[in-house]
MIDOSE-1310 file (N, C-alpha, C; in nm, 2 decimals, decimal comma, always signed):
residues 269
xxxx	+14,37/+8,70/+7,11/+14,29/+8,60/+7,05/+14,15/+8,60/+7,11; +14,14/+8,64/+7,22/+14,01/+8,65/+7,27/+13,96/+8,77/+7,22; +13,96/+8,81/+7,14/+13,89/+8,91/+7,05/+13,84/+8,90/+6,92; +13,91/+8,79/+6,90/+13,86/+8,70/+6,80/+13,72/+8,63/+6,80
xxxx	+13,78/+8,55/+6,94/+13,65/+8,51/+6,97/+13,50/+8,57/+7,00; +13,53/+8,69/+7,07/+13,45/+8,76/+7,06/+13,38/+8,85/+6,94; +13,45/+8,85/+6,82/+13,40/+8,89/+6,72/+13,31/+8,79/+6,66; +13,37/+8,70/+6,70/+13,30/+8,58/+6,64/+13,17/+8,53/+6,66
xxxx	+13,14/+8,53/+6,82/+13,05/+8,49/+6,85/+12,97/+8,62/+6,88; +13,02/+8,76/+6,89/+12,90/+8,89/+6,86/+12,86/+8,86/+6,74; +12,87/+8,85/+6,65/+12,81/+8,84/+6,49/+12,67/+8,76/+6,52; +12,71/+8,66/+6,61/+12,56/+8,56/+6,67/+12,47/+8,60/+6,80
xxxx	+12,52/+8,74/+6,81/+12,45/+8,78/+6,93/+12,46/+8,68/+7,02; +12,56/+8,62/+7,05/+12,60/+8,55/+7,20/+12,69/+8,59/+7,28; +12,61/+8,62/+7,44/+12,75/+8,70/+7,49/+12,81/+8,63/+7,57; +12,77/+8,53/+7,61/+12,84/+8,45/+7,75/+12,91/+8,32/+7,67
xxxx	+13,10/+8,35/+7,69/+13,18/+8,21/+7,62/+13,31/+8,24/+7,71; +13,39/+8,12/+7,71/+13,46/+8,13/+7,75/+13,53/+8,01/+7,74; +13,70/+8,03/+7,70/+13,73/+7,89/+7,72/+13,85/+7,83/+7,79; +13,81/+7,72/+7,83/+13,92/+7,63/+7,93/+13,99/+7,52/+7,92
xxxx	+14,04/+7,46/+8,00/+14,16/+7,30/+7,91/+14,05/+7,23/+7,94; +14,11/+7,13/+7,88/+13,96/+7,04/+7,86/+13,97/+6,95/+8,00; +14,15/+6,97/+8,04/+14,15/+6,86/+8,16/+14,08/+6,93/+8,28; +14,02/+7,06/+8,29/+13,95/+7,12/+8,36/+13,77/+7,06/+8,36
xxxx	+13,78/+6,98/+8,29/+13,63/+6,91/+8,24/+13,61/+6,76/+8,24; +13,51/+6,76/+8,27/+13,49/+6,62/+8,32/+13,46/+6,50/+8,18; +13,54/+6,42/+8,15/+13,53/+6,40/+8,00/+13,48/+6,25/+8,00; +13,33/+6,29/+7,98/+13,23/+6,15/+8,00/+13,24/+6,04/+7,90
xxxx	+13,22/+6,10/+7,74/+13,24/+6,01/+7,64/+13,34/+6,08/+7,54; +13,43/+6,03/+7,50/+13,54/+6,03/+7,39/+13,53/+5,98/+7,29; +13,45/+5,86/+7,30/+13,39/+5,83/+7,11/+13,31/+5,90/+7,08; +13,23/+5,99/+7,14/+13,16/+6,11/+7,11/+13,22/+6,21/+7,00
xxxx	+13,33/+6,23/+7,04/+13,44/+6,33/+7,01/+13,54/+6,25/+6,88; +13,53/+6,11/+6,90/+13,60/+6,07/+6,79/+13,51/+6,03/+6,66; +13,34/+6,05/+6,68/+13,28/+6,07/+6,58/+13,26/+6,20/+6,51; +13,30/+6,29/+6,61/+13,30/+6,41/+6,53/+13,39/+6,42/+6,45
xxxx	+13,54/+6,33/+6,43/+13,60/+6,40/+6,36/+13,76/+6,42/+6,47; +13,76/+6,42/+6,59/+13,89/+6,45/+6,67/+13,95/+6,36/+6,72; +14,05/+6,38/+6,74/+14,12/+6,24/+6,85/+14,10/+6,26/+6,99; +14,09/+6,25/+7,05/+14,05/+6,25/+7,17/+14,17/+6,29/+7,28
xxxx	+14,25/+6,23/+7,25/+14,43/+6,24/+7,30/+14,45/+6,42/+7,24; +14,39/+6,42/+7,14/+14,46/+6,56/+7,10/+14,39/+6,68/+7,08; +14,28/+6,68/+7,18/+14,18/+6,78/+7,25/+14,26/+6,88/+7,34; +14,26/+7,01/+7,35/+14,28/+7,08/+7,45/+14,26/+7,14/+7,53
xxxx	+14,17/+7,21/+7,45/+14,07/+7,33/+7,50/+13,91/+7,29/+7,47; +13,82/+7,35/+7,56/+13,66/+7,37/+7,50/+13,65/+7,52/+7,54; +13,59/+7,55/+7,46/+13,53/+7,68/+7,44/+13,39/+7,70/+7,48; +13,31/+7,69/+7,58/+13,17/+7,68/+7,64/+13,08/+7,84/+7,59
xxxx	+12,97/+7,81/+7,57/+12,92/+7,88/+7,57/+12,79/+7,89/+7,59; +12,68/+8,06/+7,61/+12,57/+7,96/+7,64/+12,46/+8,06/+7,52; +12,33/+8,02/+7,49/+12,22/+8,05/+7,45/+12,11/+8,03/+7,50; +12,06/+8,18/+7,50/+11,99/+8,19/+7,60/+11,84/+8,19/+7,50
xxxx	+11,74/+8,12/+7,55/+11,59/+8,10/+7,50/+11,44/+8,20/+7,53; +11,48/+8,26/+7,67/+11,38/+8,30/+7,69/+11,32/+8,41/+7,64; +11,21/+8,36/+7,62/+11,09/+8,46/+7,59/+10,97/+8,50/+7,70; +10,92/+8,63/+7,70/+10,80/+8,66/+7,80/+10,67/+8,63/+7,74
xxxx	+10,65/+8,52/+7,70/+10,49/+8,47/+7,68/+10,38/+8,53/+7,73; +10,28/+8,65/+7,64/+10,16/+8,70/+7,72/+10,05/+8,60/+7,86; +10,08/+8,48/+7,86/+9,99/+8,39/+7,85/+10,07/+8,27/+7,91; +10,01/+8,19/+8,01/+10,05/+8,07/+8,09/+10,04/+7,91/+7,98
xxxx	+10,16/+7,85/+7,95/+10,15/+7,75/+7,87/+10,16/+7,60/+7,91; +10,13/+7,50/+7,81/+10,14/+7,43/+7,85/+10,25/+7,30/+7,80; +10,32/+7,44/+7,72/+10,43/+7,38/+7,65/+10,58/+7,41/+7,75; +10,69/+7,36/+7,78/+10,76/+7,38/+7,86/+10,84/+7,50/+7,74
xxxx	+10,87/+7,60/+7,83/+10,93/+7,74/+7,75/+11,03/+7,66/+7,71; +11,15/+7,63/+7,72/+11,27/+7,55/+7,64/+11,20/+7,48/+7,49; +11,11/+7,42/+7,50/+11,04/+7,40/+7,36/+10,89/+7,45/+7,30; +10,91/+7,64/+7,37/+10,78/+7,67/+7,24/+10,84/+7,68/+7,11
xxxx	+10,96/+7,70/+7,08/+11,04/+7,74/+6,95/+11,03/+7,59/+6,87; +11,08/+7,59/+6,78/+11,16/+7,53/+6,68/+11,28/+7,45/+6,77; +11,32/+7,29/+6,78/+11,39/+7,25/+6,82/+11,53/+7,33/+6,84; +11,60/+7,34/+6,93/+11,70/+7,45/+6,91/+11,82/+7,35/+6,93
xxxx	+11,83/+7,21/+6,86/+11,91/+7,12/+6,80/+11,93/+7,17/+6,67; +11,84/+7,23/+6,60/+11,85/+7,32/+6,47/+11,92/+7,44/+6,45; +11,89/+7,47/+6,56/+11,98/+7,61/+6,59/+12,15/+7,60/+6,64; +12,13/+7,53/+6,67/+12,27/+7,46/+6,73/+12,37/+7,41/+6,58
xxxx	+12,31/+7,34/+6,51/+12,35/+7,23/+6,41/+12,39/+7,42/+6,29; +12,28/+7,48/+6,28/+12,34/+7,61/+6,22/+12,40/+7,69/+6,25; +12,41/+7,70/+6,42/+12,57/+7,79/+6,47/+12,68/+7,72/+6,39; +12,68/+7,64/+6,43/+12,81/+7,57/+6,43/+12,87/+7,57/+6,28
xxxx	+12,77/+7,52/+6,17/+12,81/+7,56/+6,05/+12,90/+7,69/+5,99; +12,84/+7,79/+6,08/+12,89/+7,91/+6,06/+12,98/+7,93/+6,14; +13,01/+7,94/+6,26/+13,10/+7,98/+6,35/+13,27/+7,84/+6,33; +13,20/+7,73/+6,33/+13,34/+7,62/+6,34/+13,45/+7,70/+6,16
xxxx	+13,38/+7,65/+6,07/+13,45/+7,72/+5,93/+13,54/+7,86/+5,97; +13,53/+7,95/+6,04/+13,55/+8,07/+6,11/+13,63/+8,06/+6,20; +13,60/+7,98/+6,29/+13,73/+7,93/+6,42/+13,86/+7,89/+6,29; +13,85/+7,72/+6,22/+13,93/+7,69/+6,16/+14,04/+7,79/+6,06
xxxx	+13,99/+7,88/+6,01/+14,04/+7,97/+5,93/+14,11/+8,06/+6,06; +14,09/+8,14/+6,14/+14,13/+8,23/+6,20/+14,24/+8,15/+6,29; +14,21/+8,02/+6,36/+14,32/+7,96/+6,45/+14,40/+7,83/+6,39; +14,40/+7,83/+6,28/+14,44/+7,66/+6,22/+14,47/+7,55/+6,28
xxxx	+14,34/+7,50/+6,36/+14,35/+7,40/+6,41/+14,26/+7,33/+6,41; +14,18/+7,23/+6,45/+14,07/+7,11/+6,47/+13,97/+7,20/+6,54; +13,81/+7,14/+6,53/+13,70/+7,24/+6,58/+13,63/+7,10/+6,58; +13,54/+7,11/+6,68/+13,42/+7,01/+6,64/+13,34/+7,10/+6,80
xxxx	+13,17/+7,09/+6,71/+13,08/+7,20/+6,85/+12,98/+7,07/+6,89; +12,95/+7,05/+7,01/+12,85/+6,96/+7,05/+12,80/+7,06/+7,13; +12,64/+7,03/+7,17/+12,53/+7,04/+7,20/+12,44/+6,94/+7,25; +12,37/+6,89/+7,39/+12,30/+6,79/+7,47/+12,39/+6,70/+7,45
xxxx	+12,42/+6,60/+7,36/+12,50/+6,46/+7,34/+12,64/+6,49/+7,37; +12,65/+6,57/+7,48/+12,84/+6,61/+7,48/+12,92/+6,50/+7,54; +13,01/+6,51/+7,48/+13,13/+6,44/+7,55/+13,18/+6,49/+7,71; +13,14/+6,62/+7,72/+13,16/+6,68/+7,88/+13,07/+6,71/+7,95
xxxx	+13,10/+6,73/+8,10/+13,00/+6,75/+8,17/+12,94/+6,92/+8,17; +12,84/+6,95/+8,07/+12,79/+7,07/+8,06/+12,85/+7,18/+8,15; +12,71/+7,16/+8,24/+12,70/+7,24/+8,37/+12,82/+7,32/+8,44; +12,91/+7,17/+8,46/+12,99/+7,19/+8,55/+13,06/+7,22/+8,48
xxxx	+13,11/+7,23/+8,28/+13,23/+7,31/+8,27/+13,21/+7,43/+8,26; +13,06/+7,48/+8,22/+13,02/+7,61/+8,21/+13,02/+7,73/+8,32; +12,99/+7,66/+8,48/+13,02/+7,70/+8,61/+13,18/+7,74/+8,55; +13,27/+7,63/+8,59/+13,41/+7,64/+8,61/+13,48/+7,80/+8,48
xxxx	+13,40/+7,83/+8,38/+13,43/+7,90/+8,27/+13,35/+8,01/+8,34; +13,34/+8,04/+8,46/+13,23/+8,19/+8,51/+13,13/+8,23/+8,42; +13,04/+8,11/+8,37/+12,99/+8,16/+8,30/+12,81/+8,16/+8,33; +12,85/+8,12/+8,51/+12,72/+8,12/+8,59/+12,75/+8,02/+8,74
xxxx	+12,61/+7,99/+8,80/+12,64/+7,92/+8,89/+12,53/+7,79/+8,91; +12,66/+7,71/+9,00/+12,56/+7,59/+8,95/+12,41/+7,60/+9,02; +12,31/+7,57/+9,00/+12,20/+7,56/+9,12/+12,16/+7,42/+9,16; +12,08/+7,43/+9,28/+12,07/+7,34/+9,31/+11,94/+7,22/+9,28
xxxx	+11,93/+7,27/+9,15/+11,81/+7,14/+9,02/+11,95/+7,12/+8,87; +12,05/+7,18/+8,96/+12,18/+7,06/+8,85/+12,20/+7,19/+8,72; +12,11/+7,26/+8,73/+12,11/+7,42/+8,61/+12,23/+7,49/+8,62; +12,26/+7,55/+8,52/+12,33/+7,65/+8,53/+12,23/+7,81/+8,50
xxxx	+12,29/+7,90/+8,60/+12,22/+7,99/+8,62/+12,31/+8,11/+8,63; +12,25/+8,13/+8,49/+12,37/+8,26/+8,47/+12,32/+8,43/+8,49; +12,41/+8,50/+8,54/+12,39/+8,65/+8,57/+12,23/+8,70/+8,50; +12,26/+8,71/+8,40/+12,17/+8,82/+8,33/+11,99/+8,71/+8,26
xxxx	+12,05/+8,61/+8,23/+11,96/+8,54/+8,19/+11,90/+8,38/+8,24; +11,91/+8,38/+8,41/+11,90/+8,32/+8,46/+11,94/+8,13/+8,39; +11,87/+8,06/+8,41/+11,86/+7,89/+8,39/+11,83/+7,90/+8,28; +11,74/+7,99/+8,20/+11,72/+7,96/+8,07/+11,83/+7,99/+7,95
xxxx	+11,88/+7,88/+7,92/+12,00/+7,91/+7,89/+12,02/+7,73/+7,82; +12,07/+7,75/+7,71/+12,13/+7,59/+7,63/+12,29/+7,62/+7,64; +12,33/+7,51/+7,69/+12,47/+7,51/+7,69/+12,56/+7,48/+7,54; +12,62/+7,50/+7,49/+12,72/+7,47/+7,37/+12,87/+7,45/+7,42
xxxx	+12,93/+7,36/+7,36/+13,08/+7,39/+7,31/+13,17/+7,31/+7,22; +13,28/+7,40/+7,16/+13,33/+7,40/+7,12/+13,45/+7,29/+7,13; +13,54/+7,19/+7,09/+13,67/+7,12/+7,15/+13,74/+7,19/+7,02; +13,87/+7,21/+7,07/+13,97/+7,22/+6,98/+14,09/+7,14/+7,04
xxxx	+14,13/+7,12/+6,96/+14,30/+7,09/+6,94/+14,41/+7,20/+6,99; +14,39/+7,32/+6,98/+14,45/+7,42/+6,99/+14,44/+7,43/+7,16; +14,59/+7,47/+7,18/+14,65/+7,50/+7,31/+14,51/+7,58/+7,37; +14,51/+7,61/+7,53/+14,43/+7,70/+7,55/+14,51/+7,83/+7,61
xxxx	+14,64/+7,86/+7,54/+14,75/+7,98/+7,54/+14,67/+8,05/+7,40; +14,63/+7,95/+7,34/+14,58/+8,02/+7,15/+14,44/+8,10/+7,18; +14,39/+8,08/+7,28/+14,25/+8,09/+7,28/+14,27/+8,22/+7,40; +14,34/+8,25/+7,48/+14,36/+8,39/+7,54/+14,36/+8,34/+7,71
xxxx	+14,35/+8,20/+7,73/+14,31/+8,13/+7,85/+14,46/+8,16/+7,94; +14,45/+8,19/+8,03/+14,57/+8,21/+8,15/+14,59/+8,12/+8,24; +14,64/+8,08/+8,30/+14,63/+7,95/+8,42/+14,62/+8,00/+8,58; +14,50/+7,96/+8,60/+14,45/+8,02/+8,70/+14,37/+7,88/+8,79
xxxx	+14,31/+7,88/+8,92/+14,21/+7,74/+8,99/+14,10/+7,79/+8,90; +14,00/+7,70/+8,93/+13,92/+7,64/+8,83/+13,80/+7,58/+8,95; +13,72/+7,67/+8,99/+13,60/+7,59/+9,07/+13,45/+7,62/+9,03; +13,32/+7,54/+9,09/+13,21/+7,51/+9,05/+13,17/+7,62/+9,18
xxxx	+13,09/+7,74/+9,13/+13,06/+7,83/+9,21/+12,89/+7,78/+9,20; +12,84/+7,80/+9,39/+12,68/+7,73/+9,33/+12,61/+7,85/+9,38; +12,46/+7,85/+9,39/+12,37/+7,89/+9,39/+12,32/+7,96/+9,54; +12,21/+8,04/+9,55/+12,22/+8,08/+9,69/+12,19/+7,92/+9,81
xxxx	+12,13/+7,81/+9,75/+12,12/+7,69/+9,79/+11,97/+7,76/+9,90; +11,88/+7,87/+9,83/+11,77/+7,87/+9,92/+11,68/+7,80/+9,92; +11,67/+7,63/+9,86/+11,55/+7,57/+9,87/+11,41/+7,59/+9,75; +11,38/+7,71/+9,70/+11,33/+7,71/+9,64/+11,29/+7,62/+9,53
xxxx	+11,38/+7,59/+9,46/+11,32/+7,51/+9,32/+11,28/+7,34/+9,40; +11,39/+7,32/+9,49/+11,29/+7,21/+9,55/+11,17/+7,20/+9,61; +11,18/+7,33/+9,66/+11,01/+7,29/+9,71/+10,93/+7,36/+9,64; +10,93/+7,38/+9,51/+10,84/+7,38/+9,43/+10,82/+7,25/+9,29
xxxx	+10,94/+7,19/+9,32/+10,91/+7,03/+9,21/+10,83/+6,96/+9,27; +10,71/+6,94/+9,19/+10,61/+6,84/+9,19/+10,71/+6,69/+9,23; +10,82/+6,63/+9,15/+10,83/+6,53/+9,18/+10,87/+6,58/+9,36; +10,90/+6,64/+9,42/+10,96/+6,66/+9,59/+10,86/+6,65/+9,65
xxxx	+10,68/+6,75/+9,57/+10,60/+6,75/+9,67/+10,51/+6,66/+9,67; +10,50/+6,56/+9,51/+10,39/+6,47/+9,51/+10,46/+6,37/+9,53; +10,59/+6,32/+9,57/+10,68/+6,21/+9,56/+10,65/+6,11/+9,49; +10,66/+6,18/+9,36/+10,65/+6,11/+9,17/+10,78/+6,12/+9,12
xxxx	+10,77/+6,03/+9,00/+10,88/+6,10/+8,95/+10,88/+6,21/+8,88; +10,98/+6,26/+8,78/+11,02/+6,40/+8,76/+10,90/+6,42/+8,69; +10,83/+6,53/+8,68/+10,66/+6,56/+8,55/+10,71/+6,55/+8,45; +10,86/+6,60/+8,42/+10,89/+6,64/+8,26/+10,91/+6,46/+8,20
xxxx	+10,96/+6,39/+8,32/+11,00/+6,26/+8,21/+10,83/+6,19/+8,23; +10,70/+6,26/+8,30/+10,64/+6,15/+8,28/+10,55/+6,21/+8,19; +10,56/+6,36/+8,11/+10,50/+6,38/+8,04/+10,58/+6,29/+7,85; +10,67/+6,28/+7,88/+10,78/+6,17/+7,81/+10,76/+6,07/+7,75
xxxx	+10,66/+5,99/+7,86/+10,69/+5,83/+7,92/+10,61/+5,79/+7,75; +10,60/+5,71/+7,68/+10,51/+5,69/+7,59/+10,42/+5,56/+7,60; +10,29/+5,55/+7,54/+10,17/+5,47/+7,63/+10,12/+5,50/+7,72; +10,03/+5,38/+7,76/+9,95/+5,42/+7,87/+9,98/+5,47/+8,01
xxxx	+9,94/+5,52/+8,05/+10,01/+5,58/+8,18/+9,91/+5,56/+8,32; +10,01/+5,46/+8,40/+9,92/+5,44/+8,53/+9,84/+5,55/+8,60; +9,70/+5,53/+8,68/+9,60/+5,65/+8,68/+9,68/+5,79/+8,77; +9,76/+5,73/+8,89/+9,83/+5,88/+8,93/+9,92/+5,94/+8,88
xxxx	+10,00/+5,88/+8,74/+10,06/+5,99/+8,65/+9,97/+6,01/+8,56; +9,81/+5,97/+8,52/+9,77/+6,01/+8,48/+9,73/+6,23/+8,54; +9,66/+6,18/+8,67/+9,63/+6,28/+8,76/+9,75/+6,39/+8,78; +9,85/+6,30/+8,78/+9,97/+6,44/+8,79/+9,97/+6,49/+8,73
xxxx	+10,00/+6,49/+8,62/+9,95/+6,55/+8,42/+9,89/+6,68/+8,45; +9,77/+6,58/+8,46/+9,64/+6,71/+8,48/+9,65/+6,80/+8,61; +9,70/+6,76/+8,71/+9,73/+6,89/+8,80/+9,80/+6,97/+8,78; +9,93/+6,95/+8,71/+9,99/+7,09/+8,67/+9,96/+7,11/+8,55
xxxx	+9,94/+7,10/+8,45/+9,82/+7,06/+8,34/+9,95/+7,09/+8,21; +10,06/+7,00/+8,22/+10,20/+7,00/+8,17/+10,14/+6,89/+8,05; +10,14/+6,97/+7,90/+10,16/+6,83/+7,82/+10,27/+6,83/+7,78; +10,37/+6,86/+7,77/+10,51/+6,85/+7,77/+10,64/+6,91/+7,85
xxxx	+10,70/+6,87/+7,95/+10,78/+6,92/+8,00/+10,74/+6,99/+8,15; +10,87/+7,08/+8,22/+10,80/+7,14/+8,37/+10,90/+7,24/+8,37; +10,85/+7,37/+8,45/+10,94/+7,47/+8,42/+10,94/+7,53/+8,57; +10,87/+7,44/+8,67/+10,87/+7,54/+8,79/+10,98/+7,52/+8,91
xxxx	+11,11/+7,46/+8,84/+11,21/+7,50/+8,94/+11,26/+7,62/+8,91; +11,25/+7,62/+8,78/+11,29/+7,75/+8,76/+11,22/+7,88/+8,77; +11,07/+7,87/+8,79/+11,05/+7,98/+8,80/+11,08/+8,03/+8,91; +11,00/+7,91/+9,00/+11,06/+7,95/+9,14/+11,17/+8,01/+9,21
xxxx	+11,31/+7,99/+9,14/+11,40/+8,07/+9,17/+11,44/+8,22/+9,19; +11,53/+8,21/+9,26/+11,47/+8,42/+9,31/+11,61/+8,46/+9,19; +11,71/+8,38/+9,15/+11,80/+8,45/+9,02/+11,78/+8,43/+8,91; +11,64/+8,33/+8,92/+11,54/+8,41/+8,77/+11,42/+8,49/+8,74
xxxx	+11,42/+8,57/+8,88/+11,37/+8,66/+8,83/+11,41/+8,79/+8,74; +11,32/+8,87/+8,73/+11,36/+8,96/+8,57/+11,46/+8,90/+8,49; +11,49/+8,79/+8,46/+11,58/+8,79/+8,38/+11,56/+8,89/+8,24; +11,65/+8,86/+8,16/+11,61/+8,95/+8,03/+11,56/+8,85/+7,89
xxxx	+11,50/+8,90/+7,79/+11,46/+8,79/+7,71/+11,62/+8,76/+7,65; +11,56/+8,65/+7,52/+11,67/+8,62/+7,40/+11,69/+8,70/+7,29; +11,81/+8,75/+7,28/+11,85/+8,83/+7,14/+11,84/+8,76/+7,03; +11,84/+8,64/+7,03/+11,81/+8,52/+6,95/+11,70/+8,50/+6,82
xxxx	+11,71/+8,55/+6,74/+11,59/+8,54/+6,66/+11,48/+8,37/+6,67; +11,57/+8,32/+6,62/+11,56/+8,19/+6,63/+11,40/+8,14/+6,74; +11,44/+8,18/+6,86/+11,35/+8,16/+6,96/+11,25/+8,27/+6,97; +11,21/+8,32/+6,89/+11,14/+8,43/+6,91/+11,02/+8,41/+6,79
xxxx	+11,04/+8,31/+6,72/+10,98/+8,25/+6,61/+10,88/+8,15/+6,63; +10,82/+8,07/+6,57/+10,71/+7,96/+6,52/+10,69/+7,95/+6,63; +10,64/+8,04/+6,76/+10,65/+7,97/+6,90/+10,49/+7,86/+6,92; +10,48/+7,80/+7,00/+10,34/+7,75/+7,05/+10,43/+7,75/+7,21
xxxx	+10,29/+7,78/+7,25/+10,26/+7,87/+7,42/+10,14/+7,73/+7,45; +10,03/+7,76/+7,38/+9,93/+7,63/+7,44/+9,90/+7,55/+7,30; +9,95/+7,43/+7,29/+9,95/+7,33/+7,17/+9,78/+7,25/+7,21; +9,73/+7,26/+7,15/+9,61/+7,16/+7,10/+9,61/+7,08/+7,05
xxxx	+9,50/+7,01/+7,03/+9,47/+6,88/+6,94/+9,46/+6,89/+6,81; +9,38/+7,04/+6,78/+9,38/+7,05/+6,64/+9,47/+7,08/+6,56; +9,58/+7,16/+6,66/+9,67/+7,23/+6,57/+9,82/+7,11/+6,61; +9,77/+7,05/+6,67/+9,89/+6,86/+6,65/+9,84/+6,86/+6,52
xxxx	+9,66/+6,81/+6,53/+9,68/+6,70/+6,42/+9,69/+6,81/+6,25; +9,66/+6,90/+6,28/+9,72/+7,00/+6,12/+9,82/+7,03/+6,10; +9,94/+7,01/+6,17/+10,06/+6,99/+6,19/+10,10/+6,88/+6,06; +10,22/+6,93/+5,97/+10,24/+6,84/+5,87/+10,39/+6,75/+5,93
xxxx	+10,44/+6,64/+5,87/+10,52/+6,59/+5,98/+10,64/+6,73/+5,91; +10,68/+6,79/+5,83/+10,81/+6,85/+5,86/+10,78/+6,93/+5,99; +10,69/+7,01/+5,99/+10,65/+7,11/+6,10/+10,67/+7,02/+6,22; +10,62/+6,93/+6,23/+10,61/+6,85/+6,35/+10,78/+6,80/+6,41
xxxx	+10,84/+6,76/+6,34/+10,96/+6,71/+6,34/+11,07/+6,84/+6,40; +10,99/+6,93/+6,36/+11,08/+7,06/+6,40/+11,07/+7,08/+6,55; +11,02/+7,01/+6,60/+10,98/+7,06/+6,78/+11,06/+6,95/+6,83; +11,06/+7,03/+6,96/+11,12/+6,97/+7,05/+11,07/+6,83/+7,13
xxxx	+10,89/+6,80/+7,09/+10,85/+6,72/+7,17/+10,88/+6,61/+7,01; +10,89/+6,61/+6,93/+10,83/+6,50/+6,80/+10,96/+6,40/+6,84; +11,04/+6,39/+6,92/+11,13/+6,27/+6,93/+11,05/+6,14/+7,04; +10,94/+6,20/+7,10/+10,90/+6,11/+7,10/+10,76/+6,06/+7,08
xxxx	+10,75/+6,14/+6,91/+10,64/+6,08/+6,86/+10,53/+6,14/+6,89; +10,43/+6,18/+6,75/+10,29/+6,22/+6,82/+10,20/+6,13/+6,93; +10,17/+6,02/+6,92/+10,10/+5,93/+7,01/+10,12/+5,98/+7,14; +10,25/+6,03/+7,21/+10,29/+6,09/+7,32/+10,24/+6,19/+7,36
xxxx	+10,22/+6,29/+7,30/+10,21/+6,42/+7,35/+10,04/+6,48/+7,34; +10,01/+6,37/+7,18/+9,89/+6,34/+7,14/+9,77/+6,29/+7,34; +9,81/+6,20/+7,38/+9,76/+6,14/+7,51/+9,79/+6,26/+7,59; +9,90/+6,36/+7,61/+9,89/+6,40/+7,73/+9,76/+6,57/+7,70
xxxx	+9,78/+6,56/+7,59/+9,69/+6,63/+7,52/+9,54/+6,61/+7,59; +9,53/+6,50/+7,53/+9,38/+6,42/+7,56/+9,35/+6,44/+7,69; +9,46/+6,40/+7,79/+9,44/+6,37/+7,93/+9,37/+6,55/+8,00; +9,41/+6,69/+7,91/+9,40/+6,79/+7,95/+9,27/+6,81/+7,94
x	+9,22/+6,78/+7,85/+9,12/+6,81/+7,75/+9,00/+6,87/+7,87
């Protein structure tokens, strides 16, 4: 059966999956799970998997690489379309795929599924394609005897733990909080998160724990068409405000609103 699965998810060019009992996972919310569609009691297995985003941008941005694409909650929402219909037919059992709003603890079931290691900014950091990387999975109903899974220990392998990503977060060295949530924050913004802004000159998001990391270096890009698309690398003012709201809505930053990203824009200028 794990050949299955691997047909399955080659068809999507994803190579890193793997699946485990769910009592192997840390199971945060269960109405989660019961709005998909499952019972919660009659979960067994998750099937983890990951997608990888990165691209080599000619050019230093000021968009955080996780969102120069197209929201990849869209991409997510159209795996699943395709792949869950495909699980159900081939294993006849229950499927439901979550993505960010999971019922489990990502990281830590993706670690425990060897599907990388944890580091120490909470990432998962996998072999070939370092931290850039969106977590997925799958819950089924179905035993995890159905799915090709063996019974074996189950631990969180971490990182070389060399310091790096911490001492290169702004919130460690400016003792702020995190840049990504204050490029977030919406309104006015007191004058030294003003100044922080403009020192790393982030209008959305922060990406330098992870550069900083020595197991992301070379990683390899994404097979992913998807991310290799509608990218923006350095977003402006002009091309915000020509932006129609479907376009807009498609990104990763429009949850919270132009006004937001609009200001940290301004603040660059």
């Amino acid at each position: 059966m794990q050949n299955v699965l691997k047909s399955i998810f080659d068809k999507e060019k994803i190579e890193y999956f793997a699946a485990l009992p769910i009592s192997e996972c840390n199971l945060r919310r269960a109405d989660v799970i019961e709005r998909a569609g499952l019972d919660p009691e009659k979960v067994k297995t998750a099937i983890v998997f990951l997608v990888p985003y990165y691209v080599k941008d000619n050019e230093e941005g000021n968009i955080s690489l996780y969102a120069r694409s197209y929201d990849y909650h869209y991409y997510m929402d159209s795996l699943f379309d395709i792949i869950i219909p495909e699980l159900k037919e081939e294993f006849g059992v229950g499927f439901a795929g979550f993505a960010d709003k999971s019922p489990i603890e990502e990281t830590e079931a993706a670690a425990k599924a060897g599907l990388g290691v944890k580091g120490e900014n909470y990432l998962l950091i996998n072999e070939k394609y370092g931290s850039y990387v969106f977590i997925g999975e799958i819950l089924s109903e179905g035993e995890p005897e159905l799915f090709g899974v063996e019974e074996r220990k189950y631990t969180v392998k971490e990182c070389l733990k060399c310091g790096n990503c911490k001492s290169a977060c702004p919130m460690n060295k400016d003792n702020m909080p995190c840049l990504s949530f204050v490029t977030q924050q919406k309104g006015e913004l007191p004058d030294e998160q003003v100044e922080y802004i403009r020192k790393y000159g982030s209008a959305w998001g922060c990406d330098l724990c992870q550069i900083s990391c020595p197991l992301c270096k070379d990683v390899k890009e994404t097979p992913i068409d998807f991310f290799r698309q509608n990218r923006i690398v350095n977003l402006d003012i002009q091309t915000l405000d020509e932006m129609s709201d479907e376009e807009f809505n498609k990104r990763a930053f429009s949850w919270r609103k132009r006004a937001t990203i609009k200001r940290n824009l301004e603040l660059l200028k």
